[in-house]
ZARO-569847 format. One record per residue (C-alpha): x, y negated, z negated. Coordinates in Angstrom, 1 decimal. Each point is the difference from the previous one (the first is absolute). Example, Ala and Ser with C-alpha at 12.3 -4.5 7.8 and 13.67 -1.06 7.14 Angstrom:
2
<<12.3,4.5,-7.8>>
<<1.4,-3.4,0.7>>
//
This chain:
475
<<129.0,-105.7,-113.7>>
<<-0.5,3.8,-1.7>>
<<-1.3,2.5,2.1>>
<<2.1,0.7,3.1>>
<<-1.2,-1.6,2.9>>
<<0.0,0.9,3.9>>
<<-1.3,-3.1,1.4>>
<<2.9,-0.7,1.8>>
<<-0.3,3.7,1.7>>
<<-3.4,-1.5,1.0>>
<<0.4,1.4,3.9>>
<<1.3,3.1,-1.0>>
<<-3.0,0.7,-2.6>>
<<-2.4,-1.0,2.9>>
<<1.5,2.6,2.6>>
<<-0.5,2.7,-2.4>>
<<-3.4,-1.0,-0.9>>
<<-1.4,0.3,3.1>>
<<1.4,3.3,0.8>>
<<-1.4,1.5,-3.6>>
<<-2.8,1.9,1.3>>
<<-1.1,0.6,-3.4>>
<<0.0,-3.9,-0.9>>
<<-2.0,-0.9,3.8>>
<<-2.7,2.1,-1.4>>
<<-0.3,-1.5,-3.7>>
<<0.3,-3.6,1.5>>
<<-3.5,0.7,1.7>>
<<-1.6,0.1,-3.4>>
<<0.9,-4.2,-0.6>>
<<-1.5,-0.9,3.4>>
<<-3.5,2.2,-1.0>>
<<0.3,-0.2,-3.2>>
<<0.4,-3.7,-0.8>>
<<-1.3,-2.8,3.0>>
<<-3.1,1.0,0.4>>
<<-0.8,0.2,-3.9>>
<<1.4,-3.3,-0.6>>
<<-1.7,-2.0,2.6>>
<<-3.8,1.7,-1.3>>
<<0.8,-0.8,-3.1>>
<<0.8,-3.8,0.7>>
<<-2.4,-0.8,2.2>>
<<-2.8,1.4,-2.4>>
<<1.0,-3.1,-2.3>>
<<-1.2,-3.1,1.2>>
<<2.4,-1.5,-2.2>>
<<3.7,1.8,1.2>>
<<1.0,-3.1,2.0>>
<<-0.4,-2.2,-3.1>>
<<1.3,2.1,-2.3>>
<<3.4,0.6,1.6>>
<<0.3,-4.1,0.7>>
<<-0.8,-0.2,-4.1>>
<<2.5,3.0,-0.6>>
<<2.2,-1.7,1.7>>
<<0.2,-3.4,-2.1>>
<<-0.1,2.2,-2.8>>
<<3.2,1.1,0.3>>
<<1.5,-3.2,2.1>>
<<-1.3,-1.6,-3.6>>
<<2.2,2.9,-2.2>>
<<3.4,-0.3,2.0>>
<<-0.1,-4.1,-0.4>>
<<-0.5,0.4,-4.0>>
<<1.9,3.8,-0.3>>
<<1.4,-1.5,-3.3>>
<<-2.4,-0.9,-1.3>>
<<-2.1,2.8,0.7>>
<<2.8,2.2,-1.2>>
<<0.0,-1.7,-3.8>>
<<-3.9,0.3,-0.3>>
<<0.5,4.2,0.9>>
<<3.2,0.0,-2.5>>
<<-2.3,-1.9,-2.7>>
<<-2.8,2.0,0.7>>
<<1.2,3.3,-0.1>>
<<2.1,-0.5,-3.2>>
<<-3.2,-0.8,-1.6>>
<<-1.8,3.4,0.9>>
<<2.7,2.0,-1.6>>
<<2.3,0.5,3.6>>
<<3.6,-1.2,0.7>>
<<1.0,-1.4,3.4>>
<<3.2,0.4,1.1>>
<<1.7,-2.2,2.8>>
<<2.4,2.2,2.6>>
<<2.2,-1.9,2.5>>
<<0.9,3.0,2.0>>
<<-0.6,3.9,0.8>>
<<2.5,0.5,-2.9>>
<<-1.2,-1.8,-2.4>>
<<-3.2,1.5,0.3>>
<<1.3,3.6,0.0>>
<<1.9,-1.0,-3.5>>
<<-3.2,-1.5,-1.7>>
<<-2.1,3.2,1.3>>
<<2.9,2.0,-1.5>>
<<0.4,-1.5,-3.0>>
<<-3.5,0.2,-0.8>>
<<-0.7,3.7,1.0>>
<<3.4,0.4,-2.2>>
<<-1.7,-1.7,-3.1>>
<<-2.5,2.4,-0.3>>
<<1.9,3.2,0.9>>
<<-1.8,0.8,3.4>>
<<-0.2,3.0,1.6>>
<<-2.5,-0.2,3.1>>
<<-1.2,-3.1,1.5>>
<<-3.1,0.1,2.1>>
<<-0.2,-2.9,2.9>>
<<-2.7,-1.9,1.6>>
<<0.6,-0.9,3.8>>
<<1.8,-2.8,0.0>>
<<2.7,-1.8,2.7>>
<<1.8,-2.1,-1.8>>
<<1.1,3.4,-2.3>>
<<1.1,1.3,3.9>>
<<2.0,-3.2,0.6>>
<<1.8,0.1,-3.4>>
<<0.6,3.8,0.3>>
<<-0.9,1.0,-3.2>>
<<-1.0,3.7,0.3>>
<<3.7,0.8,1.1>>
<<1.0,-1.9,-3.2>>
<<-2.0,1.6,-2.7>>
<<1.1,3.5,1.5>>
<<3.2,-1.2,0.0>>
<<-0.2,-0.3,-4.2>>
<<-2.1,3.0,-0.3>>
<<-3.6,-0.9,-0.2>>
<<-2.6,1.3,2.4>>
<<-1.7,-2.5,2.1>>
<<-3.1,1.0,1.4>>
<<-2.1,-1.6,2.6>>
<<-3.8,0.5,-0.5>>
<<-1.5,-1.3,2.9>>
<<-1.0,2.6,2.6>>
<<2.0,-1.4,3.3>>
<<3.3,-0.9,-2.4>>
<<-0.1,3.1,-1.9>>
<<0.3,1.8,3.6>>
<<3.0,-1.7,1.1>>
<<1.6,0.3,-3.7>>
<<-0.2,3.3,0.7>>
<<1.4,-0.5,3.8>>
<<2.5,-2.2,-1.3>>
<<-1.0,-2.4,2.3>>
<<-0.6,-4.3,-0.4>>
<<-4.0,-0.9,1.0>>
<<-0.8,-0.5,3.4>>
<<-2.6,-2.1,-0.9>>
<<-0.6,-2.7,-2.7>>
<<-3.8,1.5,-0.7>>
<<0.2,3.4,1.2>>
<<4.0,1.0,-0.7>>
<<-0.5,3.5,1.9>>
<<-2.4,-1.1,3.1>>
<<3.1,1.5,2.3>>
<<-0.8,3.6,-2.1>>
<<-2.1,2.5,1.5>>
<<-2.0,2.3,-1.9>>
<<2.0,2.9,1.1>>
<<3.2,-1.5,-1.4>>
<<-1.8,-0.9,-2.9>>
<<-1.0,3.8,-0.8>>
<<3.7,0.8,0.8>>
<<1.6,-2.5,-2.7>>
<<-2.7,1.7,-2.3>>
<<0.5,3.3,0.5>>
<<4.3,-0.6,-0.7>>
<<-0.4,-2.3,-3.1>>
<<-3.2,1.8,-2.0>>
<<1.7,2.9,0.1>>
<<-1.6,1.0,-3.2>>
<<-3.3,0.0,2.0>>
<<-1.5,3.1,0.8>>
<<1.5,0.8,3.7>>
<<-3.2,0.9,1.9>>
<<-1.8,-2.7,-1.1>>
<<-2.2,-1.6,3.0>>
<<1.3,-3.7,0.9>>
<<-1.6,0.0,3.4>>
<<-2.6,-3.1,-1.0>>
<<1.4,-3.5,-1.1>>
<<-2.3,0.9,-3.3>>
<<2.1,2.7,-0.9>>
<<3.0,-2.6,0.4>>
<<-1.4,-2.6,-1.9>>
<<-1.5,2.3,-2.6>>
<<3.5,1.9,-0.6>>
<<1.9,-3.5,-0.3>>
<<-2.6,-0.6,-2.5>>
<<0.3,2.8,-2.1>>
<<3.9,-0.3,0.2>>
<<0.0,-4.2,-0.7>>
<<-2.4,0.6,-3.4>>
<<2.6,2.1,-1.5>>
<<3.1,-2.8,0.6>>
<<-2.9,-2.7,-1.0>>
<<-0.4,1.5,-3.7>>
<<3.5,0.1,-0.5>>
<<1.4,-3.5,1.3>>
<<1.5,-1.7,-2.4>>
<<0.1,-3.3,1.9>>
<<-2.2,-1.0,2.8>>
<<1.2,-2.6,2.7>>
<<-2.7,-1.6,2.8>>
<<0.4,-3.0,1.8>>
<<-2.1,-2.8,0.4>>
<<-2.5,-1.5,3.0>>
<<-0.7,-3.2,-2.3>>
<<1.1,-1.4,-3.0>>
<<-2.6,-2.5,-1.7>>
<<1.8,-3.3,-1.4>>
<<-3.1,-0.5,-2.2>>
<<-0.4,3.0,-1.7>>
<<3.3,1.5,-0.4>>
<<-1.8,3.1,2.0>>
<<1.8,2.0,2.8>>
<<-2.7,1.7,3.0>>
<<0.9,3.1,1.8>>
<<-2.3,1.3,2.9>>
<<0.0,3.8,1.1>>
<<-2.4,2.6,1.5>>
<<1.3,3.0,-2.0>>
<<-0.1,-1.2,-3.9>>
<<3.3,1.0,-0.8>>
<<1.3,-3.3,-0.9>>
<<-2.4,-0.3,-3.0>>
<<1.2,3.5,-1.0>>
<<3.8,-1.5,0.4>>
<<-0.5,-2.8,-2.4>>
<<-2.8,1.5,-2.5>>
<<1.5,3.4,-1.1>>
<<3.8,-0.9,-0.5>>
<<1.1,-2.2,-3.1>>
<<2.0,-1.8,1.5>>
<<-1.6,-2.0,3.6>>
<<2.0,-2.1,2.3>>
<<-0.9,-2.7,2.5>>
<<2.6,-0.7,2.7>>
<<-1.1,-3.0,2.3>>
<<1.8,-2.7,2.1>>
<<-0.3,-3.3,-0.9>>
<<-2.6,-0.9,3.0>>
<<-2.8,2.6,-1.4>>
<<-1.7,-3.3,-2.4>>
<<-2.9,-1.1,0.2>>
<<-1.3,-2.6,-1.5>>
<<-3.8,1.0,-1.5>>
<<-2.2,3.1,-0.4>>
<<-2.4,-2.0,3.1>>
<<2.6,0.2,2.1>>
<<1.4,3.2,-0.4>>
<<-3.5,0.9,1.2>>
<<-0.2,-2.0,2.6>>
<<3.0,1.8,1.5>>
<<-1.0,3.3,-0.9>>
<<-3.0,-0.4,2.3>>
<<2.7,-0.2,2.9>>
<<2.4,2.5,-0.8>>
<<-1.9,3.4,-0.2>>
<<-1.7,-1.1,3.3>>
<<3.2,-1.1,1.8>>
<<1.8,3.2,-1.5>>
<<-2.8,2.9,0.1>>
<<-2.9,-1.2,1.5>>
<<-1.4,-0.1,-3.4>>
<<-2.5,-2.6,-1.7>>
<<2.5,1.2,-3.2>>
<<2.6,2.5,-0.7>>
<<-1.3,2.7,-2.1>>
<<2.0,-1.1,-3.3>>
<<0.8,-3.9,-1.0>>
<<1.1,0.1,-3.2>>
<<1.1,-3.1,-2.3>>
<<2.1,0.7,-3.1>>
<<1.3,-2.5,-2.6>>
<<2.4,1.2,-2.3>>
<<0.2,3.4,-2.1>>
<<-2.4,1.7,-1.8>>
<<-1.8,-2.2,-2.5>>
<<-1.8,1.4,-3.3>>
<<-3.0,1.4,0.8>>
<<1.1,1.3,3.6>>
<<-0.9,3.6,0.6>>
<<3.0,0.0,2.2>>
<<3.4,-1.8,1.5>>
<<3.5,-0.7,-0.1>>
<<1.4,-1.0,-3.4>>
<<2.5,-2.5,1.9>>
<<-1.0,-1.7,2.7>>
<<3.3,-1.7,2.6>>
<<-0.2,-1.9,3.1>>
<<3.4,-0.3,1.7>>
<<-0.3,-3.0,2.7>>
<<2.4,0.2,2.7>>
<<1.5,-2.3,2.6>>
<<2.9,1.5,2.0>>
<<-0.1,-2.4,2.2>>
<<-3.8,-1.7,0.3>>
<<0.5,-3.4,-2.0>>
<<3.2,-0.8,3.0>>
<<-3.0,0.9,2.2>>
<<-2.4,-3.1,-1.8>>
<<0.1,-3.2,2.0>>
<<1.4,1.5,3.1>>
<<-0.8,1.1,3.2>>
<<-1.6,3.1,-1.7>>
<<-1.4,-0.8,-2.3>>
<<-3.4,0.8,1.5>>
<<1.3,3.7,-0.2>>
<<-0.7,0.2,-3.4>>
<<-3.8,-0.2,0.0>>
<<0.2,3.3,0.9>>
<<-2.7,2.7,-1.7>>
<<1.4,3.0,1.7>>
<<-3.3,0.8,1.6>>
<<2.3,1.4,2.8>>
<<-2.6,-0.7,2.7>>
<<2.7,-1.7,1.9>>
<<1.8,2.9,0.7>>
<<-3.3,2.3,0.5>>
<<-0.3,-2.5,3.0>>
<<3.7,-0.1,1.1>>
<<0.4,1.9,3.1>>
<<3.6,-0.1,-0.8>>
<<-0.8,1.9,-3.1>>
<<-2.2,2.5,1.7>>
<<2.9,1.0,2.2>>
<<2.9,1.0,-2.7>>
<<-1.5,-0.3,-3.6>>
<<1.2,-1.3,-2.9>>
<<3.2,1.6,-1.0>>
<<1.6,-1.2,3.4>>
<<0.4,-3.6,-1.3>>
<<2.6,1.3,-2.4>>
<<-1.3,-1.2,-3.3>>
<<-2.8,-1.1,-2.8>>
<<-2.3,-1.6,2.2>>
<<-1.0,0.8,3.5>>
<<-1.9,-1.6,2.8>>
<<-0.1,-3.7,0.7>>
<<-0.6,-0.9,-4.0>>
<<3.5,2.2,0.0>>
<<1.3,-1.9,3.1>>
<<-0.3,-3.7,-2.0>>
<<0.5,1.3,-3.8>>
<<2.9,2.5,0.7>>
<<2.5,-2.5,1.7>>
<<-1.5,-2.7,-3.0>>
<<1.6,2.7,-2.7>>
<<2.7,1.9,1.2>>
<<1.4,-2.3,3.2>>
<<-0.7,-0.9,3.7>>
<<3.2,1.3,0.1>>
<<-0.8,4.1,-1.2>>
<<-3.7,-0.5,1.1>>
<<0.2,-2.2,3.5>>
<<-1.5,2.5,2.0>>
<<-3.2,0.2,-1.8>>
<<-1.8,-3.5,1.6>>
<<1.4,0.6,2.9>>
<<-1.9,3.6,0.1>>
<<-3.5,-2.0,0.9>>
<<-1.8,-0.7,3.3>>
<<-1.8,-2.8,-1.7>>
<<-3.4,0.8,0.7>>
<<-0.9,-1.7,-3.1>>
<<-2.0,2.7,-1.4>>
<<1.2,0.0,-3.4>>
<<-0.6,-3.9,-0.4>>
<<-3.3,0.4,1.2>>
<<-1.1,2.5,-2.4>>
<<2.2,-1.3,-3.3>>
<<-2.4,-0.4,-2.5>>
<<2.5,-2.6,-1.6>>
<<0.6,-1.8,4.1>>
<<3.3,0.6,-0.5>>
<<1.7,-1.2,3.0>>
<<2.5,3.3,0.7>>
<<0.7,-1.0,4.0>>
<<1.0,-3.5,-1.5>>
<<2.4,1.2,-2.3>>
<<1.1,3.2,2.2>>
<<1.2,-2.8,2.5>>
<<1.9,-2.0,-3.1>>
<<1.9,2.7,-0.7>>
<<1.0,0.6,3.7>>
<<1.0,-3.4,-0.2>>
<<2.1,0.6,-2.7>>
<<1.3,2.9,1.4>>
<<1.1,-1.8,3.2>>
<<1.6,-3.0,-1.9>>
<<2.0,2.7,-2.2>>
<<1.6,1.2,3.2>>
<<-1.9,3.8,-1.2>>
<<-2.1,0.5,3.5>>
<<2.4,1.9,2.5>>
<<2.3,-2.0,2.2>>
<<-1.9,1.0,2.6>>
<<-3.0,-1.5,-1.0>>
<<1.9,-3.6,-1.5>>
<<1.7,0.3,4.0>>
<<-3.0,0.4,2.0>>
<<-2.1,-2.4,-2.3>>
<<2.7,-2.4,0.5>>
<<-0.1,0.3,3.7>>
<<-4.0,-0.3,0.2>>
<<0.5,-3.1,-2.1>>
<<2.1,-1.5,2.2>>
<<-2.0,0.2,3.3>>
<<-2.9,-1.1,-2.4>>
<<1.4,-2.9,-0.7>>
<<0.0,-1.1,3.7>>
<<-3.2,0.5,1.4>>
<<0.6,-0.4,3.5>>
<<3.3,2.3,0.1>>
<<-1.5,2.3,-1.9>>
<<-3.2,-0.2,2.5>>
<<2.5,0.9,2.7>>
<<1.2,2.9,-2.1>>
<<-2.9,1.8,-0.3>>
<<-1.5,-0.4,3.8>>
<<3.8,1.2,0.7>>
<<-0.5,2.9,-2.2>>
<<-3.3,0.8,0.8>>
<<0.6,0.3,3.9>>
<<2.8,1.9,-0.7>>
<<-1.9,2.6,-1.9>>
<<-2.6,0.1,1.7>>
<<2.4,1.1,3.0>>
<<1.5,2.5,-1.6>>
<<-3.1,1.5,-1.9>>
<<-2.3,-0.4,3.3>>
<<0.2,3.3,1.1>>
<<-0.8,2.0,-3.0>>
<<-1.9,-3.3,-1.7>>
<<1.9,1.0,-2.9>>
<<3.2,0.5,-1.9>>
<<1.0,3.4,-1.8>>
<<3.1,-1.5,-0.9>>
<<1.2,-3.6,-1.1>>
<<3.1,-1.3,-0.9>>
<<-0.6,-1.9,-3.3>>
<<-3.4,1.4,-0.9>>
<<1.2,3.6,-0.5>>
<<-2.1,-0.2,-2.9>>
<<-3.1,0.1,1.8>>
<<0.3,2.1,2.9>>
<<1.5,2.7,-2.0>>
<<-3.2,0.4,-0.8>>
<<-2.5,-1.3,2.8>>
<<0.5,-1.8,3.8>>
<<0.2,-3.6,0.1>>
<<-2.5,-2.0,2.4>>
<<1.8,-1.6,3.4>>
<<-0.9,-3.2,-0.6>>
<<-2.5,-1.5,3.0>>
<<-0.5,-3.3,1.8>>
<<0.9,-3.1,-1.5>>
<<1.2,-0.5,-3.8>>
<<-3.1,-1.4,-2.4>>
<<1.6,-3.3,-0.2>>
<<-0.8,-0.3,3.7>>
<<-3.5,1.5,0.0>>
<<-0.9,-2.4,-2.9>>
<<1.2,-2.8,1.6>>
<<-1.5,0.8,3.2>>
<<-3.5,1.2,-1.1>>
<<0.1,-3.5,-2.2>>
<<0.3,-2.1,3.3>>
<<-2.8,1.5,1.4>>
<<-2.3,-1.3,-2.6>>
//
């Protein structure tokens, strides 16, 4: 693990959410913004059904032959002119980035969105030997200057409004003119233009990440709606690909076949605005590009994941349509689940990287709607895996006493049908009793949790066992 993480504050985070005024009113944008767009787009393609079963295999085929996959990338992207470096950890990566922004004498490195440079913590690092990272994506670039993680694994400042966005302006581009009209997002986006081209021409090194990387052809795809990842790895001399090891694929057929999933699952979009495919530096000839060309492959954690019980995990695009349909999400954002990756992706990958132990409240933040499975471009089963790592959890001895206790009790009774059939017509008539005059409960001993919050129903008439077995005999 690198960046700090407050996973294990998980409760904490989510109390303050909900009471951020500011945040309530950003979140609104993911349930407009995002559902509605995504299920147009998909159902205007005959095809989407198909599609995700094939993406699926796809990537099912890539995790059973990663090694293989792995050596055809190497091999190919040695031949183009590129080096490929292998990283175990977040610190190896930070040294190899280092080292090579070191070997040319770098000044100013301009950065593509990118996650896996947010898991490994590298911005912190560079500043922390003098150079100037600099993130050129739109949403990043605003919480750069917020000094914030992303809230989101597409759009990094959806929790933002516009009126905090003007503010962060106005106290950073202080060498703006001061009465300068930022009362339209096009004034925003056109003044983080002008500002980004300046730090674009002078980047010595340019770092992105990677949505695919194409065993075939040695070639490395980024997808974007804003073009500032071509400008990140054209203009510098010096270009960087920083990947994990799960981002192959095997052929140029099938990185298309999974593009046609992403943009809609992500966006609503047939295709993002930018896909761009680069293999190696700048040839003779080339009117433009890098002059060395590195891809840094990272695991920190994924190959332990291969084989597993999570191993379905890392099909994962990050479309982040599972979290634009989490109502879990909607309510408290990203930045409550403590770390890299938010909403139920977050609640299987987080515990998968940094421990069930730091991160076991994440799967248990879910109502299991199964939401996000059903709209996974990859059919990712996240439910199925959110309940593995409760399991886990559980057998650790992590889950309060309380919980192990009363589990243990409910267990026991459910063990013995008919005692435990007794049990609940005892407990049943006895709350009923007691809640019959108000037919409910403000207060509950045990369930404090709930009627903090809300009444609890006096329960009525006969237990469900009874019903069932009594509606059955009539038949």
């Amino acid at each position: 693990m690198s960046v700090h993480s407050t996973s294990s504050e998980f409760k904490g985070n989510a109390h303050r959410a909900l009471a951020d005024a500011q945040l309530q009113k950003a979140m609104g944008n993911v349930r407009v913004g995002f559902i509605d767009k995504r299920k147009a787009a998909a159902d205007a393609l005959p095809e989407f059904e198909a599609l995700r079963d094939s993406a699926r295999e796809i990537k099912n085929h890539v995790l059973s032959h990663l090694d293989l996959y792995i050596e055809r990338y190497e091999k190919k992207v040695a031949e183009a002119g590129g080096t490929v470096h292998f990283a175990r950890d977040a610190t190896e990566a930070r040294t190899l980035i280092l080292d090579i922004c070191k070997s040319v004498n770098a000044k100013v490195v301009t950065k593509g969105k990118s996650m896996i440079a947010e898991e490994i913590g590298i911005n912190s690092h560079l500043e922390a030997h003098g150079l100037t990272p600099v993130e050129t994506d739109l949403g990043e670039y605003i919480i750069q200057l917020r000094g914030e993680m992303p809230s989101h694994i597409i759009a990094p400042a959806v929790h933002v409004t516009q009126d905090q966005v003007e503010a962060d302006f106005r106290r950073v581009h202080t060498h703006l003119k001061p009465e300068r009209d930022l009362s339209e997002p096009a004034s925003l986006l056109g003044e983080a233009r002008t500002v980004l081209r300046e730090r674009f021409l002078s980047a010595d090194v340019g770092i992105t990440g990677a949505n695919f990387l194409i065993a075939e052809t040695g070639t490395s795809v980024i997808v974007t709606n804003e073009g500032n990842g071509d400008l990140t790895q054209i203009l510098p001399k010096v270009h960087i690909v920083l990947a994990s090891i799960e981002k192959l694929v095997p052929t140029l057929e099938d990185v298309s076949q999974i593009l046609r999933v992403l943009a809609r699952s992500a966006t609503g979009q047939d295709m993002s605005v930018y896909t761009t495919f680069s293999t190696g530096p700048r040839r003779q000839g080339d009117p433009d590009g890098p002059e060395q060309y590195h891809v840094i492959l990272l695991d920190n954690g994924r190959s332990a994941m291969l084989g597993g019980e999570f191993e379905e995990m890392l099909r994962c695009i990050r479309c982040g349509a599972c979290m634009n349909h989490c109502p879990v999400y909607h309510a408290i954002g990203g930045h409550a689940y403590g770390w890299v990756y938010p909403g139920p992706m977050g609640a299987v990958l987080t515990p998968s990287l940094i421990g069930v132990d730091k991160a076991g409240h994440l799967p248990n933040a879910s109502t299991f709607c199964g939401r996000c499975e059903s709209v996974c471009p990859m059919r990712i089963p996240l439910p199925k895996m959110m309940r593995h790592w409760r399991e886990r959890e559980f057998e650790r001895n992590l889950t309060p006493a309380t919980v192990r206790y009363g589990l243990g009790l409910w267990a026991f009774f459910a063990r013995r049908p008919r005692l435990y059939g007794l049990a609940t017509r005892a407990a049943i008539w006895a709350m009923g009793k007691a809640g019959s005059a108000k037919g409910r409960f403000s207060t509950l001993p045990l369930a404090g949790g709930w009627t903090k919050y809300r009444d609890f129903a006096a329960p009525e008439g006969e237990t469900f066992q009874a019903r069932w077995k009594r509606e059955r005999g009539k038949a």
